[in-house]
C-alpha positions, 0 to 999 in steps of 0.5 A: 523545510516545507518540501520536506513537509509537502514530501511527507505528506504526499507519502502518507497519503500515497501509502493510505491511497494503495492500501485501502486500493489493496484492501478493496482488491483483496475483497474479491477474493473469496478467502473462505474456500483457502481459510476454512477455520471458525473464526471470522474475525482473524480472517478479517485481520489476516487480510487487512494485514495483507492489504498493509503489506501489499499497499505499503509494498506498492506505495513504495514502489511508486514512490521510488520511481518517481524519485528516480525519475527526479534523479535522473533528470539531474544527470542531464 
């Protein structure tokens, strides 16, 4: 019952670690130049919602690895 605590908790963290990696990555990009409409504030959630999606995305990923990699060590 604890690893299945201690396993959800290192997975929220890991999402909120790659978004907020994501989010700051995303602020080099100078999005006036693709977006080029009035409103500021939907240009600021369009990319919070990219950053979501691609931390998400890679927080996954490099969740699944490491699970794998367990796995693998199970077939040995």
């Amino acid at each position: 019952m604890t690893s299945l605590g201690i396993n959800a908790i290192i997975t929220l963290v890991s999402h909120v670690v790659f978004i907020w990696l994501s989010f700051n990555i995303l602020q080099v990009v100078d999005w006036q130049k693709i977006y080029n409409k009035s409103n500021p504030r939907m240009l600021q959630l369009l990319v919070a919602f990219i950053s979501i999606a691609l931390g998400y995305t890679v927080s996954s990923f490099f969740l699944n690895i490491i699970s794998v990699s367990q796995n693998l060590t199970l077939l040995f």
